[in-house]
N, C-alpha and C positions, 0 to 999 in steps of 0.2 A: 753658790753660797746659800745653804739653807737659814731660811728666817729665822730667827728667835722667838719663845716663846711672847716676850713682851710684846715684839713686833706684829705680830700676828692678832693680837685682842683689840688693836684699835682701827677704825676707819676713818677718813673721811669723811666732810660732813657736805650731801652735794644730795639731800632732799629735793625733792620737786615741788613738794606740794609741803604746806605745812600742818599737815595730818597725819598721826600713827599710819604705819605701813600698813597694820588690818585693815585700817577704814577705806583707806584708798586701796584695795585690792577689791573692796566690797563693790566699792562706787562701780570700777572699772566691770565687775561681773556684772554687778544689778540692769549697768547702760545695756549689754549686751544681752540680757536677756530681755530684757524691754522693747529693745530690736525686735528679736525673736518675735517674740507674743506679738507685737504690732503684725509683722508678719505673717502670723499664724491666723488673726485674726481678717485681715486681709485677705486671706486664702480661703478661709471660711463664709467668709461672703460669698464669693466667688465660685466658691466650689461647683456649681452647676457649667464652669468653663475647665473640668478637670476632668480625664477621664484615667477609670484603674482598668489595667489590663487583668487585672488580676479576676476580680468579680464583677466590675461595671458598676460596683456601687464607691463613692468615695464618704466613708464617715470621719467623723470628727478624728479619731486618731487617725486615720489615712491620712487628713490634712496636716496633722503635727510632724507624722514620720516624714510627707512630701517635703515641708519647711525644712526641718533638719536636714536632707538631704540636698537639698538646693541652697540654704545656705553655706554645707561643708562644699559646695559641688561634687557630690558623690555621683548623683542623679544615672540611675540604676535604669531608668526606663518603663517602670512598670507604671507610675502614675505621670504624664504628663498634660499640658494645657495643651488646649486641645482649639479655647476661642479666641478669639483678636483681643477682646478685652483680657482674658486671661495672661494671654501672651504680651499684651501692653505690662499688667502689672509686671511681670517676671521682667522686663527691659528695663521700665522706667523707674519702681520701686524697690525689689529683691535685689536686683544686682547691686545699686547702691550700698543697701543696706548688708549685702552679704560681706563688701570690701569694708566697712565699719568695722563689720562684729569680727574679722577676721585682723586687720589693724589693731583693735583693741586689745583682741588676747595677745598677737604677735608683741605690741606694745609693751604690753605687762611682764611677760616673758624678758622680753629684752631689761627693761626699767630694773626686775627684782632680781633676775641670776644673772643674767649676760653684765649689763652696766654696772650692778653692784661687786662684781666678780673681779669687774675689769679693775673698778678704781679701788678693792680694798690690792688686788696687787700690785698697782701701780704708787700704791703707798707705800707700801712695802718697800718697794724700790728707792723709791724718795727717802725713805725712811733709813737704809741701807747703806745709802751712800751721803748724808749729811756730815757735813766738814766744814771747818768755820762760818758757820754761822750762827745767827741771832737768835736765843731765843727771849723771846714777850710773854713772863707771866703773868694774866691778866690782861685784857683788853677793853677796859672802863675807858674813863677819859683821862687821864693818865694816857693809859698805855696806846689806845689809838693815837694819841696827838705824837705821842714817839717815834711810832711805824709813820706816820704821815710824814714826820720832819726827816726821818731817817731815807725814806722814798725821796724826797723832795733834794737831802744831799747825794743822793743817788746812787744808794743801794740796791742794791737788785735783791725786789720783792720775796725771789722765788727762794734769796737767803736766810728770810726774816721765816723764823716758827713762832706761829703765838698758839697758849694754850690758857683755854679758857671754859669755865663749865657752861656758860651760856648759847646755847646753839645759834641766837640768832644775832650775838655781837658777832660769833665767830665766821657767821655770814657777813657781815662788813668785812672783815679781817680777809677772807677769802678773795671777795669781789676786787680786794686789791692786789690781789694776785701772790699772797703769802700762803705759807703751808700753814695750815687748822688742824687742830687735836682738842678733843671736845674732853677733858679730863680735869682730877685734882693734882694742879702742880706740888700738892703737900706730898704726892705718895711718891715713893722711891719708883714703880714700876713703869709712871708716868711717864717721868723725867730718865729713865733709862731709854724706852721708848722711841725718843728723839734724840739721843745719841750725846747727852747733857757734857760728855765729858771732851767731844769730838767741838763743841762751842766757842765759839768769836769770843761773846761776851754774853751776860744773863741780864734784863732787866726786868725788876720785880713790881708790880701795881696791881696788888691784888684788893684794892679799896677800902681793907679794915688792915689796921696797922698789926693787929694780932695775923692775922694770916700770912702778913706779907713776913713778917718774922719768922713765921711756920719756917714759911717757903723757902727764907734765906735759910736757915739753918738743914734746911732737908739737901738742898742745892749745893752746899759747903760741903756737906758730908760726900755727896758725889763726886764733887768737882774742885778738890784741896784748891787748884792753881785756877779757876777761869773766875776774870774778872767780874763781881757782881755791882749794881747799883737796884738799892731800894728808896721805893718813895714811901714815908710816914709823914702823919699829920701832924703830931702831938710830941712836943719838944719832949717831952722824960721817952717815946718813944726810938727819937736819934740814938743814944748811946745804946740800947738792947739791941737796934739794929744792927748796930758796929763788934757789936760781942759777939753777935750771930754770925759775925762772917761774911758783912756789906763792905764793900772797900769803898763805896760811893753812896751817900745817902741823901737825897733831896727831900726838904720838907718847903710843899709849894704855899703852904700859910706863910710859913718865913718871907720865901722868897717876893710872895704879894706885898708882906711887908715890908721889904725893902722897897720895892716899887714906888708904893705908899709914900715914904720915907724920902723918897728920893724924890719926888714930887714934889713934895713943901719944902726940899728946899732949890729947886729950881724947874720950869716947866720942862726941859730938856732931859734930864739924868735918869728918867724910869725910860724915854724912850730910846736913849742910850743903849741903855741893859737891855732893853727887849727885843734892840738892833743885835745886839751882839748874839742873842741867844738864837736864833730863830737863821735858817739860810736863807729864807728871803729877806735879810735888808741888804744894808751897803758892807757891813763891816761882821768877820765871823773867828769865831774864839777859836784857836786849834791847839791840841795839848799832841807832841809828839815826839820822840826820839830825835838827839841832832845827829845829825849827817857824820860819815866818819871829814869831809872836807871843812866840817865846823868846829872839832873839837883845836879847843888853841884858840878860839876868835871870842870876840867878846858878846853878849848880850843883845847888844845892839847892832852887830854884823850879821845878821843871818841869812845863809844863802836864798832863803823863800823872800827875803824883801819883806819881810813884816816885822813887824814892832815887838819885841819880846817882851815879855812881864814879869814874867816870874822863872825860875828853876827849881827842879826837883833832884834833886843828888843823895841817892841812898835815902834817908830817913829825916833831911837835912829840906827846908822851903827856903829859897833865896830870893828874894826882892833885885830887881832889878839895879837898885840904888847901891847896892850893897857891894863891898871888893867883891865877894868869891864871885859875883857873876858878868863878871869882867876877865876871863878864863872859866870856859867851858870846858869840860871833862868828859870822856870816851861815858856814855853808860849815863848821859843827863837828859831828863825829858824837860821838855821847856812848855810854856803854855805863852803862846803871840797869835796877835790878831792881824788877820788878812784884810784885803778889799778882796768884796765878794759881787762879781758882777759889773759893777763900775766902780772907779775912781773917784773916794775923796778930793773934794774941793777943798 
């Protein structure tokens, strides 16, 4: 399968160093030539432990060309040491120094064609075959605290894509074993890229409510059917989010205010809700399809053992309290809380 043009403009982000590629190429020459000179200079001292076959005299470039050639190991024979101390330095100093300056370039070679070669086709590949899964627009605090929780319910990393312009959030991102794309989730080529339309679900956190808006409406346009959730700050924000094409909109001011809220009036109820939300407490919120062995039961019967809340039925929100959700129907997403980990007392 030959790559696609989009697929093919983006890499990887698996720097070593945090330096422009020129300047670390520079470092890497400058060492090795440093090497060198020490060497050369060493040799020149010495040079009365040198003899040339050639004329019997050794001058300053005779010493340069012998260095070059003993450090390539070329070593041709026409100039060699000839005294103990000569032959000390060639054991105990050049040879070191020859596996350095020859490591070094070998290094670099590997680091900028071979490793970089390796891992933009190896994204390629990754890239190629992505199928439901996650993408994270945005990797602020928002979006990290999502991939953590999403980790922690135990997604497999390697499904989660986050794509973010900052190289070095997307090195957190990475370290946790997710795929990184160092881009603007606003552009169409981006979000092609990563296969936007092969996606689980999309969540958006791009830290200003205008971009994350962008981004919903750029993501709609690719992806008519896959589920999005954006996070905005700013209430007249929620409904443009919704016009854009967010099926799920979290605004974490509100949600602090409820906290807040739930606080004064009792010391339990915020830490209720922030049980519920997070998979590390006792008890966790699940929104999901009923079973075809469910449809016919009521509410309160559900084959998972958990406490049901609410129903979703076409266009229709059913309270638990309510008839209709005393008869469950083929085609109802329900939203009930589990015990997660241990058992309510």
């Amino acid at each position: 399968m030959k790559p696609s043009r989009e697929l093919t403009r983006f890499k990887p982000l698996r720097r070593a160093v945090g330096i422009p590629v020129w300047a670390d190429i520079i470092l890497r020459i400058g060492a090795a030539l440093a090497l060198i000179f020490l060497v050369v200079i060493v040799h020149w001292l010495g040079s009365d432990g040198l003899v040339d076959a050639h004329d019997g005299d050794v001058s300053f470039l005779d010493v340069v060309y012998f260095t070059m050639i003993s450090i390539t190991t070329t070593g041709f024979g026409d100039i060699a040491p000839v005294s103990q101390q000569a032959r000390m330095v060639e054991a105990v100093l050049v040879t070191p120094v020859r596996f350095a300056v020859i490591f070094i370039f070998v290094g670099t070679a590997y680091n900028f064609l071979i490793k970089r070669s390796w891992e933009k086709w190896r994204m390629t590949r990754i890239q190629e075959r992505l199928q439901d899964h996650i993408l994270v627009l945005g990797y602020g605090v928002s979006g990290s605290e999502a991939v953590d929780e999403l980790i922690e319910r135990g997604t497999d990393p390697s499904s989660i894509v986050v794509i973010d312009p900052s190289a070095d959030r997307l090195a957190l991102a990475e370290a946790q074993g997710c795929n990184v794309l160092e881009g603007d989730a606003t552009r169409d080529d981006t979000l092609r890229a990563v296969r936007i339309d092969n996606a689980r679900t999309i969540l958006v956190s791009a830290g200003r409510d205008d971009t994350s808006i962008l981004i919903v409406l750029t993501v709609r346009h690719l992806a008519p059917k896959i589920p999005i959730t954006a996070v905005v700050r700013a209430d007249d924000n929620e409904f443009l989010a919704r016009q854009a094409g967010a099926d799920n909109v979290i605004n974490p001011v509100r949600f602090t205010g409820l906290l807040l809220a739930g606080s004064a009036e009792g010391q339990h109820i915020s830490e209720y809700l922030a049980d519920l939300a997070s998979v590390t407490g006792r008890v966790q919120l699940v929104e999901r399809k009923i079973t075809p062995d469910e449809i016919g039961r009521t509410i309160d019967d559900l084959q998972s053992g958990g406490r049901g809340l609410r129903v979703y039925r076409a266009n229709q929100i059913i309270g638990f309290w309510e008839a209709e959700s005393q008869k469950l129907e083929a085609g109802d997403v329900i939203v009930e809380i589990l015990p997660c980990c241990e058992t309510e007392t």
